[in-house]
N, C-alpha and C positions, 0 to 999 in steps of 0.2 A: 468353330469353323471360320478360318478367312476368308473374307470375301473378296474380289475386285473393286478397285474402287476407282470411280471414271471423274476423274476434273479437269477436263478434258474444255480449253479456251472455246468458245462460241467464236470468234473471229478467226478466220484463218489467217489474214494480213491484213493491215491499212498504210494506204496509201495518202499522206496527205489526210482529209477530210473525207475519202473513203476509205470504207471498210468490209470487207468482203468475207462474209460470215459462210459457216459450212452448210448452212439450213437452205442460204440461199442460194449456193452453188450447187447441191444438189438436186435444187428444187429446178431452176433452169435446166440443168442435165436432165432431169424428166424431159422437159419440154422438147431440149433438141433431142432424144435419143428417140421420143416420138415422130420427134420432125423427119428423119432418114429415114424411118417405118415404113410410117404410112405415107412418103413419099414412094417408094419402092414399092408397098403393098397396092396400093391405089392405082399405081400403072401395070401391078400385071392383072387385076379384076378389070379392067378397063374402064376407069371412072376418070375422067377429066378432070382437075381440081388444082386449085392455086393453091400449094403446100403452102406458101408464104403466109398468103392471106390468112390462110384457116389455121397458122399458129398464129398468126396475134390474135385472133378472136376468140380464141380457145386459152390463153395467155390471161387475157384482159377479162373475161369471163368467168374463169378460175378462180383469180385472185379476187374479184371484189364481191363474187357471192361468197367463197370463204371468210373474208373479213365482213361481210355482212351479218351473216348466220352466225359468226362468234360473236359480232357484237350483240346482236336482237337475239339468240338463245343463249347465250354464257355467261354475257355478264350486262343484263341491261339495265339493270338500274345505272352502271359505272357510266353507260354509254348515254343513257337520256340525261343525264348529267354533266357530260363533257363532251357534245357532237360533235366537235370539230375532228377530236382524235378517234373518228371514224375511220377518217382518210391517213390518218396513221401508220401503215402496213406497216413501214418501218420497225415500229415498239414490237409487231411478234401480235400472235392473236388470230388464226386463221382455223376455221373448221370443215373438214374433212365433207361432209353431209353438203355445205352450201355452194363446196366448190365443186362438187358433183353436179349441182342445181344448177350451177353457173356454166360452166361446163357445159349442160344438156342445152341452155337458152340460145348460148352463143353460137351453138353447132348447127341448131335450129333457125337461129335468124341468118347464118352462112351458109346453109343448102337454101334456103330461101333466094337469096340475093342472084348463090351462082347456080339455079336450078339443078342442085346436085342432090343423090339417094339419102336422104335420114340418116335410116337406119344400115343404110350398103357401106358408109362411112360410119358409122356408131358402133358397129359389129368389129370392123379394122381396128377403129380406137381402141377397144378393149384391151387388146397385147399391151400396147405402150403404156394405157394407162395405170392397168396393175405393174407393172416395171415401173412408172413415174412413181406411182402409191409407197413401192419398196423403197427409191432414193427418200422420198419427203420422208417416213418413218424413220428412216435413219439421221434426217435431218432433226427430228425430234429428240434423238439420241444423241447427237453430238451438244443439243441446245440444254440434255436432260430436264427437258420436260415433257408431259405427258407421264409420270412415272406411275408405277404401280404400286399396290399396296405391302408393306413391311413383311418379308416372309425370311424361312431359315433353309430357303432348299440348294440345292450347291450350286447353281447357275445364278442364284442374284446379286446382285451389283450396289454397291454403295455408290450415290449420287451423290460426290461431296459439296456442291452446288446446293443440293436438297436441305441433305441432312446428313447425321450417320449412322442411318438405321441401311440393313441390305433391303434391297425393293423386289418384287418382278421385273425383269427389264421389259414390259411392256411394249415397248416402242421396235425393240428386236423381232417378237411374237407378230407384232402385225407386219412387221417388213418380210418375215417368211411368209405368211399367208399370202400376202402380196406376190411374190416371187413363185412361189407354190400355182397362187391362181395363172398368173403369168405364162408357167409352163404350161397348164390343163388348154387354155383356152388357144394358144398356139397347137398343141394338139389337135383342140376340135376342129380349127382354122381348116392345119393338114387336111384333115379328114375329111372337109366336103362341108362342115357343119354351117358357114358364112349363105350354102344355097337355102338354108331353112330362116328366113330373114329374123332377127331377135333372139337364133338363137346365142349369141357368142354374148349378148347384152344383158341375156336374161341369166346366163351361168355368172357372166362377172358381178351381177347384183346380189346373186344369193350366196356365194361365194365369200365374198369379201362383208358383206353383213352379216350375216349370219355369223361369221365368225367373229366380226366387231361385237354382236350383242353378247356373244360369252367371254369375250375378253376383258368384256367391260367388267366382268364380276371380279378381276384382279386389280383393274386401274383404280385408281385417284379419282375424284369426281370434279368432274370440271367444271361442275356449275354449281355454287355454294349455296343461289337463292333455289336452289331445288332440290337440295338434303334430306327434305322429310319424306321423297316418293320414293316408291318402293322400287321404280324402274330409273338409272340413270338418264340424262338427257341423250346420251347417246346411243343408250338402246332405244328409246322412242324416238328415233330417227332414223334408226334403223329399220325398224319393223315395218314401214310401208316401203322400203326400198326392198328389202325380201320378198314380199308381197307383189309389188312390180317386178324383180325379176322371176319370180314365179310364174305369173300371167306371162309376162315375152318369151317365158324356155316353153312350157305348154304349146303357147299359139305357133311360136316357128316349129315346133318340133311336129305338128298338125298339119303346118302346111308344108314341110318337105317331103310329108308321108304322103299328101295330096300328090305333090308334084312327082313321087317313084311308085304310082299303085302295085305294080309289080314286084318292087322291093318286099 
């Protein structure tokens, strides 16, 4: 069987001494396509909020808890080793899980500052962020990394970057989940779901993990010094993210029952 085979440049153009890669133009696209969102979402809930603000903090918080948690879970011998290229971003190296963590601090220390809702705003986020989730994934795709393990079924893809074995295209599979969650939780939105506080945060946590922790049994392993356990790094970083979105879909869905007893 032929397969497709994706060698596909990681730069889209350079200009001079810049160079403008697909991973990171996608990965901005997240950012502003959540920027118009929950500009628009956030004025008709009536929450007062500096869109401006709250994408750089969500920007700046993203990015450096995912290149943190890549360096200190994925490769930390490489990184206790050479700290400078910590601050790196550039070289590529961002994990998913930390930008999540980073994500939640900076959202956190910016309803702080502009005494705005957590969770009134966390619940909004959701939409965009599983839409952001789909571009990054697909930035992974054009970068073919993150690839999955060697199979013969008729959707796999030769990563001629990789190798020339066919792969799972991994990186496709979580950009549909992504896109998939995307649509559910815009649904629940419709529907009234954002009055039952956590719940929109608690579907997008178990959603989008839960399905990272079986996907992972196709992918590659990204963490070489953790070979011999039986669970990938990324399913054990998953599983208390499920676990947290469990607790938040439970307790909102608790209290919107409180708030319609008649329902």
């Amino acid at each position: 069987m032929t397969h497709p085979v994706w060698n596909i440049r990681p730069e889209l153009f350079s200009l001079g001494p810049l160079t403008v890669r697909w991973y990171g133009l996608l990965f901005a696209g997240a950012f502003l396509t959540g920027f118009f969102y929950t500009e628009r979402r956030t004025r008709r809930a009536g929450i007062t909020v500096n869109t401006d603000a709250l994408l750089l903090f969500l920007m700046v918080g993203t990015l450096f808890g995912a290149r943190l948690a890549h360096c200190f879970f994925y490769e930390p011998g490489y990184f206790a080793a050479h700290p400078l290229e910590i601050l790196m971003v550039w070289k590529g190296g961002l994990a998913s899980h930390g930008g999540l963590l980073g994500f939640l601090l900076s959202l956190w220390l910016f309803t702080r500052r502009e005494a705005a809702p957590f969770f009134g705003l966390l619940d909004i986020l959701t939409v965009p962020a599983a839409f952001g989730g789909a571009l990054v994934r697909l930035g992974n795709f054009f970068n073919s990394e993150i690839v999955g393990h060697p199979t013969d079924v008729p959707w796999a893809v030769v990563f001629a970057r990789v190798d020339s074995l066919p792969r799972h295209p991994v990186q496709l599979y979580e950009s549909l989940v992504c896109l998939v969650a995307c649509g559910i939780l815009y649904g629940c939105d419709r529907a009234g779901a954002s009055r039952g506080r956590g719940i929109l945060s608690g579907v997008f946590l178990v959603v989008i993990f839960s399905s990272r922790i079986f996907l992972e049994t196709v992918k590659t392993r990204q963490a070489p010094w953790a070979a011999g356990f039986p669970l990938t790094m990324g399913q054990v970083l998953s599983l208390p993210m499920v676990l947290a979105g469990l607790y938040l879909l439970v307790s909102g869905i608790r209290r919107l029952g409180a708030s319609n007893p008649s329902a």
